[in-house]
N, C-alpha and C positions, 0 to 999 in steps of 0.2 A: 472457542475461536471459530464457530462453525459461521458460513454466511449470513443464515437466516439472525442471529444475535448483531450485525451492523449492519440492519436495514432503515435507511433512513423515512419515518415516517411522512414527511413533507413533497416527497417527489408526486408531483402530477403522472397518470397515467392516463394517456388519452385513449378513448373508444379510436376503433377504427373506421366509424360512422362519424368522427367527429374531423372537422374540415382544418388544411393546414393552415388558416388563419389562427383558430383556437390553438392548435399546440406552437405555433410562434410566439403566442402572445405568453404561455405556461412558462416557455426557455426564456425568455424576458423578463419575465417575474421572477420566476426561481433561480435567472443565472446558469441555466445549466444551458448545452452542447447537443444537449441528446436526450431524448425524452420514449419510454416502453411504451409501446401502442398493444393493448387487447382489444381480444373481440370476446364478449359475454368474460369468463372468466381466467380465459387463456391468451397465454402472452404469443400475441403472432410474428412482431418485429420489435426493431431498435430503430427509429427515425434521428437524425441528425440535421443541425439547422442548415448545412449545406444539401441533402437533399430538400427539404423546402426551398431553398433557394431556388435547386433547378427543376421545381416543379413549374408547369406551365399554368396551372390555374389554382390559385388557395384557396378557392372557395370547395372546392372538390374537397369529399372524404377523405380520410388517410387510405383507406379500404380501398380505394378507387382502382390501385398497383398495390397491392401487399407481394407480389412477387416483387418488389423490388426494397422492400424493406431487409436490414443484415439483421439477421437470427444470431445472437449472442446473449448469452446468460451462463447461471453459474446455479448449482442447486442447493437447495435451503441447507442440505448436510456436507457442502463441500468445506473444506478447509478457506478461510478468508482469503488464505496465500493464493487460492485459483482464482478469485477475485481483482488480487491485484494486480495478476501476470494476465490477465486479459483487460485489465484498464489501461495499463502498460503497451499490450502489445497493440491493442485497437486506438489507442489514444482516447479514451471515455472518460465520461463526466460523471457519467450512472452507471452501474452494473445491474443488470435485473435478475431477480431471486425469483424461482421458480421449483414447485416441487415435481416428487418423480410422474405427474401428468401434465406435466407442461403449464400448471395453473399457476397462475402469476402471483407471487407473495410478498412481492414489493423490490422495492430498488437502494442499492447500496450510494452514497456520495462517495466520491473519490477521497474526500475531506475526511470521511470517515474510514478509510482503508488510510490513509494515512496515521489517523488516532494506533488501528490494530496493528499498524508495524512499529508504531513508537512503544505501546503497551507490550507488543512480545520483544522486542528489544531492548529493553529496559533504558528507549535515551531518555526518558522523563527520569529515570533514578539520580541520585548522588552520586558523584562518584568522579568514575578517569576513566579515559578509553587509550588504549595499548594496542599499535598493530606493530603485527610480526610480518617478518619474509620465511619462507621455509621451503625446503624440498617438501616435494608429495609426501615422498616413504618417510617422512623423520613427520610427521605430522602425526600429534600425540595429545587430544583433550585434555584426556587422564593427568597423563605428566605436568605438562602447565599448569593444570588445577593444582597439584601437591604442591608444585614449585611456588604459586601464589599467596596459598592458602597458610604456608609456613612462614610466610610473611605475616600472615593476622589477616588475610586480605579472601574475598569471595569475586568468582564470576557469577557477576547479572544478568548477562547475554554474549552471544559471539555470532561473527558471522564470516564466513568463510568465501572469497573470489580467487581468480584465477590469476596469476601473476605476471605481467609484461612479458618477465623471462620465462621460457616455454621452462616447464617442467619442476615451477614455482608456485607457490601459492601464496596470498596473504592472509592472517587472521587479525578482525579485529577484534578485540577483545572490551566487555564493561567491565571494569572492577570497582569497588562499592569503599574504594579511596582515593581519597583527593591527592594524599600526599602520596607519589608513584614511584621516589628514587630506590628506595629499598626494594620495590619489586623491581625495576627496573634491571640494577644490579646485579638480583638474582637468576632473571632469566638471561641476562649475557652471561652469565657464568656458568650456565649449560648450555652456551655455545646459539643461543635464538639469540637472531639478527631482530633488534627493534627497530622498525622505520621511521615510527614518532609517535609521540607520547602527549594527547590532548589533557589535561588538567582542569577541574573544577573551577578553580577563582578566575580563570580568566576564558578557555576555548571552551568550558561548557556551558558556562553561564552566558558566551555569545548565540551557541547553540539553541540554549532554553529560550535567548530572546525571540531569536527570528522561527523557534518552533512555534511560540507564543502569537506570536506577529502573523504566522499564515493561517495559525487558526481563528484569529479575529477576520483575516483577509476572507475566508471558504466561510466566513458564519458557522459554525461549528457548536 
């Protein structure tokens, strides 16, 4: 799950000698928002097609203001998760992958950060997703796993937020069955609040469609 393993090989990387006519036309082609600008083998900036816009002349360099290019990247042995939280926080289209001298090793699609959070969350598996409400201090992996697992039933993934009501949390939960009343059942009767229970035959196969569907939409 390290960066450098979802670098998409197709991203353009413009020279910094190379004029903002050519890297508009690259974001044209490729679809992309935002395009890594080097110089020789090191990545200097992150241009975006609204700074072209408010560049006064396209035919100029990119190089021409590289002080004004946003330095943003992630490095080839970060966790993909650092990847995502600055696609997210920057709103990007590329993430660019860089090792520990700064030399440019290629650039991530957001299309492909989506792939790595579907793959460590297991929504592409079979199965049910189960979320709970809970106090902090009663929040217990361990226990829920028993209480599932004696059902005949495994966790595929979970993921943990923070709850409306201060001092609440919710977990959702993958389990690796369709039919959920029996676990259901079992976790109210150690006292965990289910909020809702999405099913195979019908919420997760809408799920798989429209995950389906955006990855034809990003070319994937």
């Amino acid at each position: 799950m390290k960066a450098a393993d979802f670098i998409s090989p197709d991203v353009p990387a413009p020279l910094d000698s190379d004029s903002g006519f050519f890297a508009l036309a690259k974001m044209q082609e490729q679809q992309l928002n935002h395009l890594p600008v080097v110089r020789g083998k090191h990545l200097i900036g992150l241009i975006s097609d609204a700074d072209l816009d408010a560049l006064a002349d396209l035919s100029l360099p990119l190089g021409h203001d590289a002080g004004s290019l946003g330095l943003a990247f992630v490095r080839e042995n970060d966790h993909v998760f650092q990847a995502v939280k600055l696609a997210v926080e920057l709103k990007l289209t590329v993430v660019p992958v860089v090792d520990d001298e700064l030399a440019y090793q290629g650039s991530i699609r957001t299309g492909s950060l989506l792939q790595a959070l579907a793959q460590h969350t297991a929504v592409m598996e079979s199965g049910s997703i189960i979320v709970l409400e809970m106090n902090l201090q009663d929040f217990s992996l361990a226990e829920i796993a028993r209480i599932i697992e004696a059902d005949k039933a495994r966790i595929m993934g979970c993921y943990v937020m923070k709850s409306p009501v201060a001092g609440r949390m919710l977990l959702t939960l993958k389990v690796n069955k369709s039919e959920t009343q029996p676990i259901v059942a079992s976790l109210e009767r150690f006292n965990y609040q289910v909020v809702c229970v999405f099913g195979e035959p019908e919420h997760f196969a809408m799920l798989r469609e429209r995950y389906d569907a955006l990855m034809n939409y990003l070319k994937i």
